[in-house]
PDB file of N, CA, C and O in Angstrom, chain B, residues numbered from 101:
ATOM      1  N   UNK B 101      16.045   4.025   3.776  1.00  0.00           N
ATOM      2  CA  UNK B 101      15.241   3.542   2.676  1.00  0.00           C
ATOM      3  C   UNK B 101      13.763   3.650   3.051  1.00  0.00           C
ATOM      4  O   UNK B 101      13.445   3.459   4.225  1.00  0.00           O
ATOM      5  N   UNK B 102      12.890   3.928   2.183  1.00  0.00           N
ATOM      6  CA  UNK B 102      11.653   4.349   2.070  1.00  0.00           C
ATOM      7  C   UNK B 102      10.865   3.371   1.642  1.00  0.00           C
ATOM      8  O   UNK B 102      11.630   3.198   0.694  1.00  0.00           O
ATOM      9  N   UNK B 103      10.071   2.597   1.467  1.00  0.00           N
ATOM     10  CA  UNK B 103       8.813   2.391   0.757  1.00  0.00           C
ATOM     11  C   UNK B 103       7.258   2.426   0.673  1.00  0.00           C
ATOM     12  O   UNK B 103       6.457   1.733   1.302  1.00  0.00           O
ATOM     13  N   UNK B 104       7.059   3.235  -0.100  1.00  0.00           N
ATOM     14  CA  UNK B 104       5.231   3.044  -0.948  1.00  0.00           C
ATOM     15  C   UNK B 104       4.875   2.059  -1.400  1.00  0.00           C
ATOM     16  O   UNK B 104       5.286   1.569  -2.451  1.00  0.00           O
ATOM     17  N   UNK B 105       4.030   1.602  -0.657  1.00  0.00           N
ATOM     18  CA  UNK B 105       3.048   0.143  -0.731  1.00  0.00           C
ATOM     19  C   UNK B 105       1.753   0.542  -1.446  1.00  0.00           C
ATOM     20  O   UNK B 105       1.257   1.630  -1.739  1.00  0.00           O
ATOM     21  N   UNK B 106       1.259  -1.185  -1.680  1.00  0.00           N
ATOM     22  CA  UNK B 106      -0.285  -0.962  -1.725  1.00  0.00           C
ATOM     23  C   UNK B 106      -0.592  -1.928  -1.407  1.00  0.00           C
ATOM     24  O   UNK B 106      -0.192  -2.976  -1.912  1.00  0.00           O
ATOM     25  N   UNK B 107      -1.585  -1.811  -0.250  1.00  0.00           N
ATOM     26  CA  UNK B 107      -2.159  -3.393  -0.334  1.00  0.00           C
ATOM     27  C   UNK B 107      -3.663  -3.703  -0.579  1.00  0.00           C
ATOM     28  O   UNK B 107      -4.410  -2.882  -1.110  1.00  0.00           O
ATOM     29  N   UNK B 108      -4.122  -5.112  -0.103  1.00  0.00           N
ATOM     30  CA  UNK B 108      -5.340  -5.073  -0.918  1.00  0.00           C
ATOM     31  C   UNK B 108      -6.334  -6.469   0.134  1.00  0.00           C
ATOM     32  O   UNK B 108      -6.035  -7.591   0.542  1.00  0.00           O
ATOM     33  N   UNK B 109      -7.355  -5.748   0.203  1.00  0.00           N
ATOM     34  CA  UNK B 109      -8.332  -6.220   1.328  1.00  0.00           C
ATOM     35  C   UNK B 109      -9.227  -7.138   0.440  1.00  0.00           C
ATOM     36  O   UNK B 109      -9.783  -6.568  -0.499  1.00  0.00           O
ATOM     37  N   UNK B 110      -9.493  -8.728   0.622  1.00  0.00           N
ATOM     38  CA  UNK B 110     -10.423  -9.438  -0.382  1.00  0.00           C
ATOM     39  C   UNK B 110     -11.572  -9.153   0.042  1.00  0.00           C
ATOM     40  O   UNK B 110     -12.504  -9.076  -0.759  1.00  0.00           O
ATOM     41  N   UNK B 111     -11.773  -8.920   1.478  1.00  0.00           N
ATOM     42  CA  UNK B 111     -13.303  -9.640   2.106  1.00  0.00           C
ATOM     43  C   UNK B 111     -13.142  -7.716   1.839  1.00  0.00           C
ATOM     44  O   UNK B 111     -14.294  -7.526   1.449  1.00  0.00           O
ATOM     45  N   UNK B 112     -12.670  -6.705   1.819  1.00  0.00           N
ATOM     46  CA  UNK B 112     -13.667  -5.268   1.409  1.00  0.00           C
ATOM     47  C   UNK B 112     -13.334  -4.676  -0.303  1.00  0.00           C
ATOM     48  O   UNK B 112     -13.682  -3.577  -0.736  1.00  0.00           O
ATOM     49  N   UNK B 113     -12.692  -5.584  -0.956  1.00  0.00           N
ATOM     50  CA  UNK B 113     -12.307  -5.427  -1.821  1.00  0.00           C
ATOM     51  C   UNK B 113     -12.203  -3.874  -2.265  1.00  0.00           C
ATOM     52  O   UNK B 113     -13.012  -3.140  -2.834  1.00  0.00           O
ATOM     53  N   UNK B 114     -10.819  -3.650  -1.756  1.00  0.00           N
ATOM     54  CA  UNK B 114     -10.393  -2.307  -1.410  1.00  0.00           C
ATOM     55  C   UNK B 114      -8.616  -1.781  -1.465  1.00  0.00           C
ATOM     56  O   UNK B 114      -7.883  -2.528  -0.816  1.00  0.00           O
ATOM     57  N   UNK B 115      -8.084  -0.884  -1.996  1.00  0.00           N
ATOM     58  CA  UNK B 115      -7.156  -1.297  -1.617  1.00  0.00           C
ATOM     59  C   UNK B 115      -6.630  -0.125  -0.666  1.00  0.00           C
ATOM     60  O   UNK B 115      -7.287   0.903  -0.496  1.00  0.00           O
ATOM     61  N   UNK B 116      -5.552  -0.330  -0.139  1.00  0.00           N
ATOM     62  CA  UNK B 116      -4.758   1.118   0.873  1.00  0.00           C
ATOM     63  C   UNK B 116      -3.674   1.429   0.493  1.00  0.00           C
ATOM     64  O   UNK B 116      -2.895   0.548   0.130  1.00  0.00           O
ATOM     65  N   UNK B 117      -3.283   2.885   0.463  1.00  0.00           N
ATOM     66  CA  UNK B 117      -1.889   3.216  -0.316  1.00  0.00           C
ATOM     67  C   UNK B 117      -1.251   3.721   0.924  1.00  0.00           C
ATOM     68  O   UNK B 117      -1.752   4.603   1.622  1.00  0.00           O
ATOM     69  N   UNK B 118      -0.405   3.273   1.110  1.00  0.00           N
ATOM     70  CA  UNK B 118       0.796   4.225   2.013  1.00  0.00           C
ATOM     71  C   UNK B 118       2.016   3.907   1.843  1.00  0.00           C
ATOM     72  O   UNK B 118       2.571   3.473   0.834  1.00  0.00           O
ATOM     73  N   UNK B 119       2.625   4.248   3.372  1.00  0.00           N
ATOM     74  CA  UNK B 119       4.121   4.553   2.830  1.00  0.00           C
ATOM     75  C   UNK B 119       4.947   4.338   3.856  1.00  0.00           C
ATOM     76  O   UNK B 119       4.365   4.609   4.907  1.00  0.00           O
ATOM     77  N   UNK B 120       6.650   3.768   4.118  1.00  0.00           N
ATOM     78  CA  UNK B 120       6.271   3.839   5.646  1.00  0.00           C
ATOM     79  C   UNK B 120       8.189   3.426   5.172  1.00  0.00           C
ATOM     80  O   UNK B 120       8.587   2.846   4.162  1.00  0.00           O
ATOM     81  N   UNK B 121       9.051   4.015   6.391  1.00  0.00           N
ATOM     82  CA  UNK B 121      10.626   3.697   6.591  1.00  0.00           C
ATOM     83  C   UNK B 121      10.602   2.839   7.724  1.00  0.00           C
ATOM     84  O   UNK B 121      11.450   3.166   8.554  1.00  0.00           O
ATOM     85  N   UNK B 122       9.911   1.843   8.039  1.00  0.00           N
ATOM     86  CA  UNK B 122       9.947   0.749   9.016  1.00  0.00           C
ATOM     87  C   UNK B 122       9.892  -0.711   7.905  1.00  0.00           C
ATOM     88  O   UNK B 122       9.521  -0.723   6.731  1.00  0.00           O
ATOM     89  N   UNK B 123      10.283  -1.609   8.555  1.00  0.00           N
ATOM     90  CA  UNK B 123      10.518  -3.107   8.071  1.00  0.00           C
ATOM     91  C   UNK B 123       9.229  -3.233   7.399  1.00  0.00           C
ATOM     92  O   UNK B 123       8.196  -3.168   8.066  1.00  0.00           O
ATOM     93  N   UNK B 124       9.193  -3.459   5.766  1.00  0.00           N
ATOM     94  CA  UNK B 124       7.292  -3.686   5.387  1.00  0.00           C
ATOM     95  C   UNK B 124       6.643  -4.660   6.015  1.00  0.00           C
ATOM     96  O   UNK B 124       5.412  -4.653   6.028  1.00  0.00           O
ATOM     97  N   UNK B 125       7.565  -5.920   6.803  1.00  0.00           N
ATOM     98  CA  UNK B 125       6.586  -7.202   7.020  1.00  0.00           C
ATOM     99  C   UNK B 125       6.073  -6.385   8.543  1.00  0.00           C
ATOM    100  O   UNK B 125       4.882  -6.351   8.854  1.00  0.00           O
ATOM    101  N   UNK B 126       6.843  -5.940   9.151  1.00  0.00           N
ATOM    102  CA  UNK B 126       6.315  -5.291  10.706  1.00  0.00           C
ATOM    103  C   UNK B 126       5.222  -4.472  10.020  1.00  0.00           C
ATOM    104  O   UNK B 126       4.151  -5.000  10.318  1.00  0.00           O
ATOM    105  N   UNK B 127       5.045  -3.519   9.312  1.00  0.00           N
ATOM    106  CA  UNK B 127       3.810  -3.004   8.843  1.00  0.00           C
ATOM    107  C   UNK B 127       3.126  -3.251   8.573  1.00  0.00           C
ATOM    108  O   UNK B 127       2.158  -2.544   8.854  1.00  0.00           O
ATOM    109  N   UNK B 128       2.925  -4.317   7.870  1.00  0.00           N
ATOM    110  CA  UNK B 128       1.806  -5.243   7.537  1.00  0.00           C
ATOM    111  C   UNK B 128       1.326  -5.971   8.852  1.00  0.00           C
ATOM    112  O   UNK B 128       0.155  -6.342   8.929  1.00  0.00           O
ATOM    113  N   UNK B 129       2.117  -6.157   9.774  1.00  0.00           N
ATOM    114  CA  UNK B 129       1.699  -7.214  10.793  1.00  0.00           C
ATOM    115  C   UNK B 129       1.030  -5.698  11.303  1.00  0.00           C
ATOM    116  O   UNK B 129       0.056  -6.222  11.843  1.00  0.00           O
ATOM    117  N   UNK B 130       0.839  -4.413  11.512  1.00  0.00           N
ATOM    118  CA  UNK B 130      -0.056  -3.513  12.149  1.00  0.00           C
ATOM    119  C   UNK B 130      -1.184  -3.360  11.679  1.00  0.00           C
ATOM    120  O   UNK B 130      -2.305  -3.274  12.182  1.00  0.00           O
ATOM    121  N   UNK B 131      -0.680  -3.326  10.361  1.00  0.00           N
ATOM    122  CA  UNK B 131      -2.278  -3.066   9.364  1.00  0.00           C
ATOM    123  C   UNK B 131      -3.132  -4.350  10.231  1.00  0.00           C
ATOM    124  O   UNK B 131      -4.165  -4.019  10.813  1.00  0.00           O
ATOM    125  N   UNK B 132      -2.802  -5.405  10.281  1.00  0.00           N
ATOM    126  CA  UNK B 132      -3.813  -6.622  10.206  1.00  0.00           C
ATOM    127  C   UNK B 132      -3.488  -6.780  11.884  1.00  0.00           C
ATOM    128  O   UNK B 132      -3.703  -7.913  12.315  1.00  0.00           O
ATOM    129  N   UNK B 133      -3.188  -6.170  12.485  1.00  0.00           N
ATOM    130  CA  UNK B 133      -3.910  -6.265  13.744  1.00  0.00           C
ATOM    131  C   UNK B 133      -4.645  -5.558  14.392  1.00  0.00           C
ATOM    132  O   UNK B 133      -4.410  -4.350  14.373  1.00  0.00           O
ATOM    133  N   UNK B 134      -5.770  -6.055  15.177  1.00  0.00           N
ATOM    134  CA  UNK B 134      -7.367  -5.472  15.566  1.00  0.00           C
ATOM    135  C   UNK B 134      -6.655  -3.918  16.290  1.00  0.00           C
ATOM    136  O   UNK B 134      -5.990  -3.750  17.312  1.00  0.00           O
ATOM    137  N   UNK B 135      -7.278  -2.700  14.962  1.00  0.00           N
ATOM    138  CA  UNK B 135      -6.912  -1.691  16.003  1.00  0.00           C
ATOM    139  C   UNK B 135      -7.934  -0.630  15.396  1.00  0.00           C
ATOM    140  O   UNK B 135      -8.795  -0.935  14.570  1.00  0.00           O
ATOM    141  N   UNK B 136      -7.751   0.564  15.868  1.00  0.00           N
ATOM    142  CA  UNK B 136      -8.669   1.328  15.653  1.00  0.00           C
ATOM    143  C   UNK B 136      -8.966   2.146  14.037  1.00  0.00           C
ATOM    144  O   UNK B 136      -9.961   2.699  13.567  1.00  0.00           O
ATOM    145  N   UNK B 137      -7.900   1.955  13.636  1.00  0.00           N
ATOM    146  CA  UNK B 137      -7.822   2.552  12.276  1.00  0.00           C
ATOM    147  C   UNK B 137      -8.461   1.410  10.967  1.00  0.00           C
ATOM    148  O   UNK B 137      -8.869   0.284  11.251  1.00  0.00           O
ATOM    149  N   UNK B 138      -8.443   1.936   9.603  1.00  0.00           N
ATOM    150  CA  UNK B 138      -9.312   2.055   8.867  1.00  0.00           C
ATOM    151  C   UNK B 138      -8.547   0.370   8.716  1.00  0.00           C
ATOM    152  O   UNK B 138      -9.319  -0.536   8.400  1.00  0.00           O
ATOM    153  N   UNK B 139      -7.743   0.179   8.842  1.00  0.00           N
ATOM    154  CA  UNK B 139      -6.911  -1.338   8.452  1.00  0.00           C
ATOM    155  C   UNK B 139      -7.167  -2.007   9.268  1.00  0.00           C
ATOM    156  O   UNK B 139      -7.166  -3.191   8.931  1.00  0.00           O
ATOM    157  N   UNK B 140      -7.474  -1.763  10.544  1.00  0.00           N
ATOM    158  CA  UNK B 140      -7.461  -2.900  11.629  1.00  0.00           C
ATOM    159  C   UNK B 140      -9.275  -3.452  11.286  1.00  0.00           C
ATOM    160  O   UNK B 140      -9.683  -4.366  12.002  1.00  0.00           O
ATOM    161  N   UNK B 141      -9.848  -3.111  10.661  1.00  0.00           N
ATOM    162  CA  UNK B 141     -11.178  -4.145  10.527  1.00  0.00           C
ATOM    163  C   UNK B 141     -11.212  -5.369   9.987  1.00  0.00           C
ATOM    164  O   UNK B 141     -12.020  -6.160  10.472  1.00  0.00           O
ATOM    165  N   UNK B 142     -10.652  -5.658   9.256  1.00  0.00           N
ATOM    166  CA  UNK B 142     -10.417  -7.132   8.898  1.00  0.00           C
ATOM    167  C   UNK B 142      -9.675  -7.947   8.670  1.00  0.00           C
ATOM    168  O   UNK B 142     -10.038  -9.048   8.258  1.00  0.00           O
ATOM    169  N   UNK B 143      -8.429  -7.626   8.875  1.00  0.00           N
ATOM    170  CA  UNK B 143      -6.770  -8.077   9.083  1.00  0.00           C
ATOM    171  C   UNK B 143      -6.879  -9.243   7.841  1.00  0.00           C
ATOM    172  O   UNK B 143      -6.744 -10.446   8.062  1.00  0.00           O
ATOM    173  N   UNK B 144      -7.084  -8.803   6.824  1.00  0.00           N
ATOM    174  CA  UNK B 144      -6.912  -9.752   5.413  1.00  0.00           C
ATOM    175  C   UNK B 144      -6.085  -9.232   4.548  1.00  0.00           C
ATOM    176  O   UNK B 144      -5.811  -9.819   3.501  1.00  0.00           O
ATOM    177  N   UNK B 145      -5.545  -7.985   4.894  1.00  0.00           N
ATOM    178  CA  UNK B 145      -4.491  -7.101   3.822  1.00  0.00           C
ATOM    179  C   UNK B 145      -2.815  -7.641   3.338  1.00  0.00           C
ATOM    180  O   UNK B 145      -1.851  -7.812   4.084  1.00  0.00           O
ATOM    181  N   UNK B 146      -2.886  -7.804   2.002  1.00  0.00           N
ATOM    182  CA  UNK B 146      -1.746  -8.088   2.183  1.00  0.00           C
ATOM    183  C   UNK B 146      -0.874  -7.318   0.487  1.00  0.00           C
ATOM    184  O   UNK B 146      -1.359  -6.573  -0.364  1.00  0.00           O
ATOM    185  N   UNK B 147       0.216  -7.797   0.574  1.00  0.00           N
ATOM    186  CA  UNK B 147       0.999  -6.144  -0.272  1.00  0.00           C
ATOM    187  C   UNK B 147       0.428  -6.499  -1.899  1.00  0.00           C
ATOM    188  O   UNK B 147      -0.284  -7.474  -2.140  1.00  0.00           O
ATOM    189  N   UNK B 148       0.708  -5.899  -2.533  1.00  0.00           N
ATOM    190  CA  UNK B 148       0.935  -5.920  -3.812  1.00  0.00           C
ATOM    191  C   UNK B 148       1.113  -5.346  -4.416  1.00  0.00           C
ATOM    192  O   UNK B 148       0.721  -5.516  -5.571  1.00  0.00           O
ATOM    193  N   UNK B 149       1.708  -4.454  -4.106  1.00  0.00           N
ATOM    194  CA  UNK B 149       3.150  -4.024  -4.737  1.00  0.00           C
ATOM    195  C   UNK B 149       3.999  -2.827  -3.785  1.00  0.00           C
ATOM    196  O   UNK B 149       3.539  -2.058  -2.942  1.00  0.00           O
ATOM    197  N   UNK B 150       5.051  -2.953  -4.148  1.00  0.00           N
ATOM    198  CA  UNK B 150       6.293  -1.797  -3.343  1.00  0.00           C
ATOM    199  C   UNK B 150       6.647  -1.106  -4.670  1.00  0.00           C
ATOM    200  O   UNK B 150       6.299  -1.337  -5.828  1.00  0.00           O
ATOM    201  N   UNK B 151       7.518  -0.110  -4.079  1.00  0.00           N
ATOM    202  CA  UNK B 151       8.230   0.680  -4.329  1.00  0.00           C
ATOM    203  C   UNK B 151       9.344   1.085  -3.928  1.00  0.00           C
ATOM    204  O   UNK B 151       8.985   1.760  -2.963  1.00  0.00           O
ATOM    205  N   UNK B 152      10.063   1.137  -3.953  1.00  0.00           N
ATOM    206  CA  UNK B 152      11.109   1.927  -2.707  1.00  0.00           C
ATOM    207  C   UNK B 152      12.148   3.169  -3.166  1.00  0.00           C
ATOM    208  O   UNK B 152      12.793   3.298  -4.207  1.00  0.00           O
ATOM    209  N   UNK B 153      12.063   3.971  -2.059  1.00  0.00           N
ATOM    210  CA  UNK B 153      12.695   5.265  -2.371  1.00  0.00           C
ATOM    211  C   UNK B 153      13.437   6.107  -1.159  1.00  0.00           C
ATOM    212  O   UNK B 153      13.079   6.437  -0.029  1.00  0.00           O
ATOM    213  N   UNK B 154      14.643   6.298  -1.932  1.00  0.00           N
ATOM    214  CA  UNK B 154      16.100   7.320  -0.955  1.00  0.00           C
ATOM    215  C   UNK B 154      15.542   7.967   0.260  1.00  0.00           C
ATOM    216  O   UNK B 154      16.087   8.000   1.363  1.00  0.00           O
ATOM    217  N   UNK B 155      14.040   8.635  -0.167  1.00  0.00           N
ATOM    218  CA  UNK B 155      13.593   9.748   0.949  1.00  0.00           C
ATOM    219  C   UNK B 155      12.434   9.726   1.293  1.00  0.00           C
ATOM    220  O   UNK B 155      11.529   9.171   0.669  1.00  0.00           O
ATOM    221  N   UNK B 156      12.340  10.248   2.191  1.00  0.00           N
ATOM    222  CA  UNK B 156      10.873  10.279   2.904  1.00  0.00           C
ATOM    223  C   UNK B 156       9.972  11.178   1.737  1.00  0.00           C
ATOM    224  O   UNK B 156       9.084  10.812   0.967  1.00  0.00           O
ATOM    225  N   UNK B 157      10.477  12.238   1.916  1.00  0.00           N
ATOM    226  CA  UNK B 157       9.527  13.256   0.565  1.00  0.00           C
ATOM    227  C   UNK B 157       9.514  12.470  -0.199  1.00  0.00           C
ATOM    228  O   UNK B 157       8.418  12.608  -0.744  1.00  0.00           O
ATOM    229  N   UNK B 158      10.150  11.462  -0.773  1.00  0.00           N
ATOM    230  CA  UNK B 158      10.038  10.696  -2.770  1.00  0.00           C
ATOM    231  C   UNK B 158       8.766   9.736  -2.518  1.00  0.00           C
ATOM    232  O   UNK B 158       7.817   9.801  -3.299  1.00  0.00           O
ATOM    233  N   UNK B 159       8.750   8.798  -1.366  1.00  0.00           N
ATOM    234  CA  UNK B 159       7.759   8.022  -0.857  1.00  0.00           C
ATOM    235  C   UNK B 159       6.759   8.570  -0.892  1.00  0.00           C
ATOM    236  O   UNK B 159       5.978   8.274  -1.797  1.00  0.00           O
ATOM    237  N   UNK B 160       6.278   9.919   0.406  1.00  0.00           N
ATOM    238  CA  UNK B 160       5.637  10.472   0.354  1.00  0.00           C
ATOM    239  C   UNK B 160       4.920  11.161  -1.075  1.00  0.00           C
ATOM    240  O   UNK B 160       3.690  11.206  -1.087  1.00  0.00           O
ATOM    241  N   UNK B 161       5.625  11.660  -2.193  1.00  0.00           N
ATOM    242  CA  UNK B 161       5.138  12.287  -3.184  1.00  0.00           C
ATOM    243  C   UNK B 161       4.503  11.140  -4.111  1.00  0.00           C
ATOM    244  O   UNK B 161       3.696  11.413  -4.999  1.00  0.00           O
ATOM    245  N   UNK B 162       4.937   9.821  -3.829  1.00  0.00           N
ATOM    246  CA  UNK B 162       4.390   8.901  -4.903  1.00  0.00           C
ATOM    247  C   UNK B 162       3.065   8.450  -4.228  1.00  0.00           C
ATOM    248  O   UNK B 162       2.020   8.187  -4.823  1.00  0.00           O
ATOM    249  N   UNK B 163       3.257   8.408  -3.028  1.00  0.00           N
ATOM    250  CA  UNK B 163       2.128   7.853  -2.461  1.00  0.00           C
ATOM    251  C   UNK B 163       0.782   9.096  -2.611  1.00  0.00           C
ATOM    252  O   UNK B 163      -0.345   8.755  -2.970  1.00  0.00           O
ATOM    253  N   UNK B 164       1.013  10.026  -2.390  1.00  0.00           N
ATOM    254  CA  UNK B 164      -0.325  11.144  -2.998  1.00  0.00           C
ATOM    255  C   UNK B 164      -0.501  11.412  -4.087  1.00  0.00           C
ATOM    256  O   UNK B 164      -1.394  12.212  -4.367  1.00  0.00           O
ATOM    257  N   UNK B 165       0.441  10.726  -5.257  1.00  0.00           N
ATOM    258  CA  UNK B 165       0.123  10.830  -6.824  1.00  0.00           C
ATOM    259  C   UNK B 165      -1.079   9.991  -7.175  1.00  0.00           C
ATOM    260  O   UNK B 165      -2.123  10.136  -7.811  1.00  0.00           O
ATOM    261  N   UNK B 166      -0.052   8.401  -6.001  1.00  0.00           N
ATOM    262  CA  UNK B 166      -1.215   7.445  -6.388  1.00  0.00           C
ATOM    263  C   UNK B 166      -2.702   7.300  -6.022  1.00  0.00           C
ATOM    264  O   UNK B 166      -3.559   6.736  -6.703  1.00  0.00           O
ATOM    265  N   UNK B 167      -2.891   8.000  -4.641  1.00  0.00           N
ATOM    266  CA  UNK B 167      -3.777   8.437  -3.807  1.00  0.00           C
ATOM    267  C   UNK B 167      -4.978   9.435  -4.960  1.00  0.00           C
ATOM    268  O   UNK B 167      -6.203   9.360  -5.057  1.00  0.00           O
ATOM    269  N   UNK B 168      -4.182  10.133  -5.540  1.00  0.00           N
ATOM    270  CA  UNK B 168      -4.758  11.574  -6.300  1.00  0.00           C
ATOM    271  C   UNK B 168      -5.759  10.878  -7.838  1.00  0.00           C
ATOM    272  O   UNK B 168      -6.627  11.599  -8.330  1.00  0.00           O
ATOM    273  N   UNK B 169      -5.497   9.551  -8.395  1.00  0.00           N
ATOM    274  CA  UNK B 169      -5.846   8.921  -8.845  1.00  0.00           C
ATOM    275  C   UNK B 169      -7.598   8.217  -8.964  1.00  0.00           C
ATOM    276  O   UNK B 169      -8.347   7.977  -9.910  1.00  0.00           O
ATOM    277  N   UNK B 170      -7.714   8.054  -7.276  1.00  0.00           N
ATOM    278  CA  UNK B 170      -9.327   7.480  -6.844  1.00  0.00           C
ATOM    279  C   UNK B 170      -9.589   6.591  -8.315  1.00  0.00           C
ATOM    280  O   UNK B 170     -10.504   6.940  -9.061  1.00  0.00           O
ATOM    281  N   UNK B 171      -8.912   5.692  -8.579  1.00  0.00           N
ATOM    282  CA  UNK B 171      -9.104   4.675  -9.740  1.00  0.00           C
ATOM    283  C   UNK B 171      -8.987   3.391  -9.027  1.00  0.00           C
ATOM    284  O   UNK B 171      -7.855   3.269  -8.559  1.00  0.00           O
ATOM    285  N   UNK B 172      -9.887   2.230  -8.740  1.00  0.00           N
ATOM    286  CA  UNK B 172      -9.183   0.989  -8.753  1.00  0.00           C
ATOM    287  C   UNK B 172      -8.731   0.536 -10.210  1.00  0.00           C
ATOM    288  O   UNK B 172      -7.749  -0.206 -10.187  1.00  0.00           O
ATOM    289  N   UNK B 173      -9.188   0.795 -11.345  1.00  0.00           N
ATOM    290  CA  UNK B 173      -8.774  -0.029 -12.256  1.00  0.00           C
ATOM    291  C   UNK B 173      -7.411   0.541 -12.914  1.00  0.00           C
ATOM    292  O   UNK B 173      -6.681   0.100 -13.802  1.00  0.00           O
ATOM    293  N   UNK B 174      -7.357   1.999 -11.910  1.00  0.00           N
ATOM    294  CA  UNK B 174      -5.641   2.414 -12.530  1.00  0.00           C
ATOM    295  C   UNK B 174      -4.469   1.699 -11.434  1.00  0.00           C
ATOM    296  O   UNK B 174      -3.398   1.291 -11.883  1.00  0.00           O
ATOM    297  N   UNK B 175      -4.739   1.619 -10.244  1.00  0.00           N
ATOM    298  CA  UNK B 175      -4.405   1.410  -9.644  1.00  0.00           C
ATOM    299  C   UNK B 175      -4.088  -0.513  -9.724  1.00  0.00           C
ATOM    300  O   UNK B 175      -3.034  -0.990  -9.304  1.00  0.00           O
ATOM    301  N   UNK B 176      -4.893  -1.130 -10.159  1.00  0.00           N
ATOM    302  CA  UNK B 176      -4.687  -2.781 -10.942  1.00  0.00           C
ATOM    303  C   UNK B 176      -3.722  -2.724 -11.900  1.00  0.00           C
ATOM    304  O   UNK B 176      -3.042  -3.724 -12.126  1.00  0.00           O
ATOM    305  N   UNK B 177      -3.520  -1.490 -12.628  1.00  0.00           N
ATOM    306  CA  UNK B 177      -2.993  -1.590 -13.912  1.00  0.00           C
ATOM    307  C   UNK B 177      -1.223  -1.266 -13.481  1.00  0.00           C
ATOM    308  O   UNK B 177      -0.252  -1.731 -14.077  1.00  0.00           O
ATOM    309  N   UNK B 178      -1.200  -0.195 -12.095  1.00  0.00           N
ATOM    310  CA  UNK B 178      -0.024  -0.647 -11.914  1.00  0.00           C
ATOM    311  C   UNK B 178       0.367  -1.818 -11.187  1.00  0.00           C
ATOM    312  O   UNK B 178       1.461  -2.348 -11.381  1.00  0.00           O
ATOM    313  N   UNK B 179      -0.349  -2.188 -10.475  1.00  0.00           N
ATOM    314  CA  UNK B 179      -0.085  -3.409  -9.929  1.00  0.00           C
ATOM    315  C   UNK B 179       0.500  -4.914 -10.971  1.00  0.00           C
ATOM    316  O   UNK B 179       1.287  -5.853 -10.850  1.00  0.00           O
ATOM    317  N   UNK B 180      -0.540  -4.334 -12.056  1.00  0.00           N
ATOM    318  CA  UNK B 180      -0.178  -5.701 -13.078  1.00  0.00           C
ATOM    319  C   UNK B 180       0.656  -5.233 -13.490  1.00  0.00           C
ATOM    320  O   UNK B 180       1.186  -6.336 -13.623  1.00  0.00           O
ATOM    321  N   UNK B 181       1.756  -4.239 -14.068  1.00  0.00           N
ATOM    322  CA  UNK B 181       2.783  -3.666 -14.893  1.00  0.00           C
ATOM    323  C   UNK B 181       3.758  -4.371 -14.197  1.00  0.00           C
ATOM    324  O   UNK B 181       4.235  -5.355 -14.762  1.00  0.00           O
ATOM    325  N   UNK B 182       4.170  -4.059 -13.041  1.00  0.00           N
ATOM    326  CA  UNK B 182       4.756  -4.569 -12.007  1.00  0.00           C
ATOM    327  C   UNK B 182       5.126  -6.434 -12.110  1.00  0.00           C
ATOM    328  O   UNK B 182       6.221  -6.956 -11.905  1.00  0.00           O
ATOM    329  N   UNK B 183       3.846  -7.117 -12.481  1.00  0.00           N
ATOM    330  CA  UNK B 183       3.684  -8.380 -12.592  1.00  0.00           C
ATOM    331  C   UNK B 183       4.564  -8.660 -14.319  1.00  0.00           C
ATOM    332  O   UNK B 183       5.445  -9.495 -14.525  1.00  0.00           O
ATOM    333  N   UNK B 184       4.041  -7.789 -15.228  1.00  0.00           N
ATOM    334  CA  UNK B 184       4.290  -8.094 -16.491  1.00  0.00           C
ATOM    335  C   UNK B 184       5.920  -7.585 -16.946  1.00  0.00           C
ATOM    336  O   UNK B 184       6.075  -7.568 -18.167  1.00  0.00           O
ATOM    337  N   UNK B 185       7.180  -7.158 -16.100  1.00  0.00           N
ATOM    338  CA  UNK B 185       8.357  -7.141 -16.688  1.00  0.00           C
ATOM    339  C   UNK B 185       9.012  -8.255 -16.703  1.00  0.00           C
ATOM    340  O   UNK B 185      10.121  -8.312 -17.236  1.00  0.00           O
TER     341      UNK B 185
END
């Protein structure tokens, strides 16, 4: 099992899209610990919203759709869709 995340930084008000076949809470505990990458600066990230998918390619392809976007306010709008079923 696969899932495409997004999460969302308050103090850079920002969000990060990826994707990942490891446990999401262990991923999140990387994002938010002090490391060299673009997540480890302020360890305030946390999910809002999943996805999940059969394959690595399906993950992967949603996650560069959403990526391909450069919208925060499209990117809110799925987040809230998600909220509103």
């Amino acid at each position: 099992m696969w899932t495409f995340y997004i999460l969302y930084s308050s103090i850079l008000n920002l969000f990060y899209i990826g994707f990942t076949g490891d446990e999401l809470t262990e991923r999140l505990r990387r994002h938010n610990s002090n490391h060299q990458g673009f997540t480890g600066k302020k360890g305030d990230w946390e999910i809002k919203f999943t996805e999940t998918y059969n394959t690595k390619a399906e993950a992967y392809q949603r996650e560069q759709e959403v990526k391909k976007w450069k919208s925060h306010k499209l990117i809110e709008k799925l987040i809230g869709s998600a909220h509103s079923d």
